[in-house]
N, C-alpha and C positions, 0 to 999 in steps of 0.2 A: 504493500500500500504506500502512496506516494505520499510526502508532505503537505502536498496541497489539500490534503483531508483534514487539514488543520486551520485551517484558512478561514477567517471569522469576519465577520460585517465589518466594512467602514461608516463612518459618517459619512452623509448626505449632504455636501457643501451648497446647503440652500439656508434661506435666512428665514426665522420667526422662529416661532416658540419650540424649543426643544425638550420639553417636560420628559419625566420617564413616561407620563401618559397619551403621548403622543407621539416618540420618534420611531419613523420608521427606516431602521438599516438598510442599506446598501453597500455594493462595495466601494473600496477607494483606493489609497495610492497603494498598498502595499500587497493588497490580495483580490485580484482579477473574478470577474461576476461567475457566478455557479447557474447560467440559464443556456437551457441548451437551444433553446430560441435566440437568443443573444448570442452564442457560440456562431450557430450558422448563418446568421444574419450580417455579424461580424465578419466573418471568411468571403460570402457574399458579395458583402459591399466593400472589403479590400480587392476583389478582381476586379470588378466596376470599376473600382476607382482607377486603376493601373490599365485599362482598357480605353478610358475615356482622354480624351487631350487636355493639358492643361488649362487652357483657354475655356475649357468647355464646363471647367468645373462650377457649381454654384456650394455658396454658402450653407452647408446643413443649419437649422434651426436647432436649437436647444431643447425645444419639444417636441420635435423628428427623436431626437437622443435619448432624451427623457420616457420618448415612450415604447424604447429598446431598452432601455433598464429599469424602469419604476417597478417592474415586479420581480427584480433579480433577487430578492430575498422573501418572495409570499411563501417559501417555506414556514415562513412560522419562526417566534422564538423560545418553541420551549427544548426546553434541555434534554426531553426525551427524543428527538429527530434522530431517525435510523439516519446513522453517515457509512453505515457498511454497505447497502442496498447494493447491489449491482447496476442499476438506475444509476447513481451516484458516481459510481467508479467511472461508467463508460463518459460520465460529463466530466469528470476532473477531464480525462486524457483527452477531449476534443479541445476545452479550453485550453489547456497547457500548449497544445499545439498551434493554434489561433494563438495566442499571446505570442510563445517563442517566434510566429511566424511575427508578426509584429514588432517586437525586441531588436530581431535580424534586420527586418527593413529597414527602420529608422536609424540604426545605429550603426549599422557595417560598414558604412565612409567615415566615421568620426576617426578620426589617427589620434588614437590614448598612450600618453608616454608608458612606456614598462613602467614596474614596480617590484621591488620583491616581493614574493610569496614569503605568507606565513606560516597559514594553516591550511587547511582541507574547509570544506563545507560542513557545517555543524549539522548533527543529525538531531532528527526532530520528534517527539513519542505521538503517538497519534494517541494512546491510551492517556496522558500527559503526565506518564512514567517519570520519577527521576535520573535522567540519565547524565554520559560523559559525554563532553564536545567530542567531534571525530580527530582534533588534535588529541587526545589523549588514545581515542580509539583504534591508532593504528601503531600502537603500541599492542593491540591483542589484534591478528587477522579473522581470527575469525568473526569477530565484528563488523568486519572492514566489507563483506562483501554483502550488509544488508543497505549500507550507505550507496552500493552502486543502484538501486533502484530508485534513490531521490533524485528528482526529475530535476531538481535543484542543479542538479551539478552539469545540469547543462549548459550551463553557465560560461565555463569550463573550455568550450569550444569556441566561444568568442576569442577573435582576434586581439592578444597581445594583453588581456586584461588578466591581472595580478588576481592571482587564487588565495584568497583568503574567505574565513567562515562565513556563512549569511548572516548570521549572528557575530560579528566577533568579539574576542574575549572582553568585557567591560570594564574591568581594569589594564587593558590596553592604551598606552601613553600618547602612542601615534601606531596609525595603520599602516602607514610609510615607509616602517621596516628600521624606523631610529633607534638607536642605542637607547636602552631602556634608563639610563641615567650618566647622563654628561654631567661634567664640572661647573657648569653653567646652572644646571638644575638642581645638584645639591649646594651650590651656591644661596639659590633661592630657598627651599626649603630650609636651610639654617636662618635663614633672612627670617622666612614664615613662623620657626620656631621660637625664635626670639621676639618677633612681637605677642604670641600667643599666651607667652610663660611671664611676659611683663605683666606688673601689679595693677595697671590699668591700661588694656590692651588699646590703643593709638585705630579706630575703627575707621578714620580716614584713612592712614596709608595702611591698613589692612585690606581696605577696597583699592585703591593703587594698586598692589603686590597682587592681587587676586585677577584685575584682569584680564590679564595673558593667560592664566592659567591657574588653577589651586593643585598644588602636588596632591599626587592620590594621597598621601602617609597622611597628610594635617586637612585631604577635606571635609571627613566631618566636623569637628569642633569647628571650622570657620565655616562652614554653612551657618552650624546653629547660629553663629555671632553676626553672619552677613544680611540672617534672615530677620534679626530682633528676638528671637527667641531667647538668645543667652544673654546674662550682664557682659558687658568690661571688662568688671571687674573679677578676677581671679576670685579671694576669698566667697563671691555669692553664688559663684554655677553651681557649686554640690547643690547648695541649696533651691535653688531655684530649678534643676533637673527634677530634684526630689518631690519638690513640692506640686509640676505642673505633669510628671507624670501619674503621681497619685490623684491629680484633678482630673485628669484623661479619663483613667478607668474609674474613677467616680461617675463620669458622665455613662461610661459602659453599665456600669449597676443601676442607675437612674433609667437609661433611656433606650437600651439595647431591645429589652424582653419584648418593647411596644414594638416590633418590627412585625410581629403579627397581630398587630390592630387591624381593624378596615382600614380606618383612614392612611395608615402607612404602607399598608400592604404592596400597594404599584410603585411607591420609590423603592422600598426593597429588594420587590421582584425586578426590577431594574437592572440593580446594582447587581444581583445576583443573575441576572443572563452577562451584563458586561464584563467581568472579573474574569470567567475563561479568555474572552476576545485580548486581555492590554495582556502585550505583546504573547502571541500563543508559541513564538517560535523559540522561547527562551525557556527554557524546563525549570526555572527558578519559579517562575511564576505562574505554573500547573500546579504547585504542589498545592495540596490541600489545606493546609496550614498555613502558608501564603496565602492565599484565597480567602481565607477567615480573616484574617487581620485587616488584609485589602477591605473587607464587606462591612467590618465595623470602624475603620476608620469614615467610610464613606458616608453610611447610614448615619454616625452621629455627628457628622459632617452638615449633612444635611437636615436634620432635627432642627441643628443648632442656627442653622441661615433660613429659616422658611422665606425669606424674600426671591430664594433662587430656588430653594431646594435645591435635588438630586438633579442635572443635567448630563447627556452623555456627551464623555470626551473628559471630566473630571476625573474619569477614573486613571487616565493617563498621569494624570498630575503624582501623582502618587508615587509613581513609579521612581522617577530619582532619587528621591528622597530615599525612598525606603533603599536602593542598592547602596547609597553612598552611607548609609548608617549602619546598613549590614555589614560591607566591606571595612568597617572598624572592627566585628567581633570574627569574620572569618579570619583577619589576620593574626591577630591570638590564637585561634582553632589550629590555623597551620603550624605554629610552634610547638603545641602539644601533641599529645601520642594517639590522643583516636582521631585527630583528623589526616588525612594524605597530604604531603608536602605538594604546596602550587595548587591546592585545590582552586578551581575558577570559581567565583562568584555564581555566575550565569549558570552553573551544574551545581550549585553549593546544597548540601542538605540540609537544610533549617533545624531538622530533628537532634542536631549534632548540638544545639545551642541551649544552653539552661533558660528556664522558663521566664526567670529575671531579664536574662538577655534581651527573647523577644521581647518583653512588654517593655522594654528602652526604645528597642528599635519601634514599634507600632507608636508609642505615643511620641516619638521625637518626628517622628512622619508625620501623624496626625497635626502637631503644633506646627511646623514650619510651612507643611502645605495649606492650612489656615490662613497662615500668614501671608506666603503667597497672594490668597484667591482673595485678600481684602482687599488687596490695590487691582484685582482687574473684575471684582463681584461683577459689576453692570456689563458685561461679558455672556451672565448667566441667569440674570434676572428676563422677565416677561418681553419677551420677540428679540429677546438680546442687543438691546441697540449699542453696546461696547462694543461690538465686532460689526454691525452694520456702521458706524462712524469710520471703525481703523481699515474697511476692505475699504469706504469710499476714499478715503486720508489715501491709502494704497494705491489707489488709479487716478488720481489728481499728481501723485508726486512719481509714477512711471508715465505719465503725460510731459510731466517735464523730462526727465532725466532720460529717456529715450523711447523720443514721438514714433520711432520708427516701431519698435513693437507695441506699441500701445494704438500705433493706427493698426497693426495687422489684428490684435484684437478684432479691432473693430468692423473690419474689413469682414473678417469670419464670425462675427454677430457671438465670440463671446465676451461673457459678462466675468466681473473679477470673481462676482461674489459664486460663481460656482467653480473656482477651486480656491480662493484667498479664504472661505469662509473656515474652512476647516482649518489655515494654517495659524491661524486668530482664534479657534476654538480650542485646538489643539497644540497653541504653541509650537508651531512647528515638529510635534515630536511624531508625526504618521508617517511625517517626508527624512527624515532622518536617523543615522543608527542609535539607537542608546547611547552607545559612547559619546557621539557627540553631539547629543543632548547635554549629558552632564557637564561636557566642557564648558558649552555655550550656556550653559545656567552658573557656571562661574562668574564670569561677564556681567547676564543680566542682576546678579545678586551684587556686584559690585557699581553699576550705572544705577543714578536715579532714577524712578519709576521703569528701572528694566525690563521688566514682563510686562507692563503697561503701554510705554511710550518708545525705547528704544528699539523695541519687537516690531515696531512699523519699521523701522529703517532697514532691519535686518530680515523682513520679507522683503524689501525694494530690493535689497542686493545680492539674494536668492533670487528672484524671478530673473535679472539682470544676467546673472550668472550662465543661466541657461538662453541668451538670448538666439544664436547657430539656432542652435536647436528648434527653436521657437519659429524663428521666419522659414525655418528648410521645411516646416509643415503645413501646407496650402488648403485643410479642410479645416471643418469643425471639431470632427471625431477626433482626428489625429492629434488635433491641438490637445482636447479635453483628455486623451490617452495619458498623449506627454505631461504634462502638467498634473496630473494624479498618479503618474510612475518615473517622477524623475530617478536616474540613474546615480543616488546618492552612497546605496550599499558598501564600496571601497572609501569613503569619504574617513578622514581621521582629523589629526590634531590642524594639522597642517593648513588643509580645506575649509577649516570652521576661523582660525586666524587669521585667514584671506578675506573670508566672508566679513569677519567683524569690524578688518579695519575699513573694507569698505562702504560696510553701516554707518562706522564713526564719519567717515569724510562725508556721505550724505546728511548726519546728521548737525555735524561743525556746518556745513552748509546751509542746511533748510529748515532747522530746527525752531534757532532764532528769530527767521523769517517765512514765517507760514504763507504769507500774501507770497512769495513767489511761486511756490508753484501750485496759487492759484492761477486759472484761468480767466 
């Protein structure tokens, strides 16, 4: 059975109300639609189109599209759905094939510098098993030959592109193949530790130091500090850890049990279809136990905001926090005797950790991603008008900064808000690896109103980025493809400090002056 049998709803980048009571999934940038109508319809109209003269082409409509995939998920979302069926199988392998054909055409002229390989393609549990990445897997062969049936690895046959994991490992520095610690960076990390262990930590150039990068060793405790959750001052964090995780699971004794009321039932049931979907391909976050924590972080998340409630794409939030709080007590684990040396995060067995441990890690998640979602709430309150301001902010300030794909936009009748809606829903994190997510939440934890206001600059210079790409695609479909499968997967430390700095020069530019790129 292939990987794509794991392959879970995306968000639906359209605008208004997205209650648990009303969103209906679809798929999006990272896992291709499950309709076998849409399969052959797709195939279809890729030979049409390669049949027809350039000249000849017209503008597909949005609701031509719309009504090729609005019913790509009326499977339903309950958790009982047969995904063994033989129905099922025979549609992964036409889609897989339709997309790969798709993959090849647009990308086979791109000329991608080498890279070094790291790993192999990460193997994926369909049962949402705990298992090893396939870097450790071919260390035993006879593992090795169940990974040759993931379709994944077809990957592989692409011209000139650097083979590393689909997943790669999350405590990975850079995907680039960089020495894992230059002089330069324990430079910095003595820098980090020194202001950390001062009696009142300096929390302006703590944000300096931080945005290039937070070393893995010190990024917990400077999240906690970058997010507001910790003092300063050294002498008050025991206390203040102490005291707001015991408020945490206070609120679990208060407010958890009411998750089968009526009234709350449909934000639960929610949360409770989404927690398999945030990220299915990563076995850290199948486990069951993970899953629990994930459900009542959310739920009492949601108790506690009824202005927004439960919204999906939330659940994604979640996720950094919690690896980069985990990846403080795995690194202890790997010093002692019952855990494997090098274990990976991403394969880490939670069960390994005393019961103390998790409830740190669950309520230091819980608080920082609070913290978070207070500076972008109107994001997720009623028809969400935070993310209908930042798509339209988004397509006023690619009008300026280059007319040329913002006229082809237009030209092909799309609209921002159906792909920018999810990258403002989701923070960018559907279109990019884990890894560097976390990076680029270094950054935004160090920039004022960073998940709020900077996050606009750094979609202009992700859309930008892709811009090739963008005009060499002459329909509708093709655009709305591109643009909900960019080619971000090998992306590392490197790619995301490109991107930032040239967020920063749009925003040293346009930030100040908003009348310029109006219209």
């Amino acid at each position: 059975m292939g990987v794509s049998k794991v392959f879970l709803p995306d968000l639906l980048p359209v605008p208004g109300l997205m209650h648990a009571s009303s969103i209906q999934p679809v798929y999006g940038a990272q896992h291709p639609p499950l309709d076998p109508r849409l399969s052959k319809n797709f195939i279809k109209e890729r030979s049409k189109v390669n049949a027809v003269p350039l000249k000849n082409k017209k503008a597909s409509s949005f609701h031509e599209f719309a009504r090729n995939t609005s019913d790509a998920w009326d499977i339903g979302d309950d958790e009982e759905e047969d995904f063994s069926s033989p129905s099922f199988q025979t549609l992964n392998s036409k889609v897989a094939l339709a997309t790969a054909a798709q993959v090849l055409e647009n990308h086979s002229k791109l000329r991608v510098k080498p890279e070094r390989s790291q790993s192999t393609t990460s193997e994926a549990s369909v049962n949402y098993k705990v298992i090893k990445s396939s870097s450790d897997a071919q260390l035993s062969r006879n593992s090795s030959d169940t990974c040759l049936r993931n379709p994944l690895h077809k990957q592989q046959s692409l011209p000139l592109r650097p083979i590393i994991p689909l997943v790669a490992r999350i405590s990975d520095q850079n995907a680039s193949g960089a020495p894992p610690m230059t002089v330069r960076e324990k430079t910095r990390l003595e820098k980090f530790r020194q202001l950390l262990s001062s009696h009142n930590t300096d929390l302006d150039e703590l944000r300096k130091c931080s945005w290039p990068g937070v070393p893995r060793e010190v990024r917990p405790v400077t999240w906690r500090l970058l997010s507001g959750y910790l003092p300063a001052n050294t002498e008050r964090r025991k206390l203040t850890l102490q005291r707001k995780r015991e408020e945490y699971f206070g609120f679990i004794e208060q407010y958890y049990d009411s998750r089968n009321e009526e009234h709350h039932q449909d934000t639960y049931r929610q949360i409770h279809i989404d927690i398999p979907r945030t990220n299915p391909l990563i076995p850290l976050f199948q486990q069951p136990l993970v899953q629990e924590i994930f459900e009542r972080i959310l739920f009492i998340w949601a108790i506690r905001h009824p202005a927004s409630g439960y919204v999906q794409g939330i659940n994604d939030l979640v996720t950094p926090f919690f690896v980069v709080f985990l990846s403080e007590y795995v690194e202890r684990c790997t010093l002692s005797t019952f855990c494997f040396a090098e274990e990976d995060v991403e394969n880490f067995d939670v069960t390994n950790l005393s019961q103390d441990m998790l409830r740190s890690i669950e309520a230091d998640s819980f608080w920082c991603m609070s913290k978070l979602l207070d500076g972008i709430q109107d994001n997720y309150t009623f028809a969400q008008p935070g993310i209908q301001k930042k798509v339209k902010a988004l397509e006023e300030l690619v009008s300026r900064i280059d007319e040329q794909v913002h006229n082809h936009f237009r030209r092909y009748e799309v609209e921002y808000l159906q792909f920018a809606f999810r990258w403002m829903n989701n923070l960018l994190m559907r279109e990019l690896p884990l890894r560097c997510t976390i990076r680029l939440w270094d950054t935004y934890q160090s920039e004022p109103e960073g998940f709020s206001h900077f996050h606009l600059y750094v979609c202009a210079a992700f859309l930008i980025k892709w811009r090739k790409e963008i005009l060499d695609e002459e329909d509708f479909q093709g655009l709305l493809m591109l643009l909900q499968n960019l080619p971000t997967i090998h992306w590392g430390n490197e790619e995301i400090g490109l991107l930032l700095a040239e967020a920063y020069r749009l925003k040293y530019m346009f930030a100040d002056a908003p009348n310029h790129y109006r219209r």
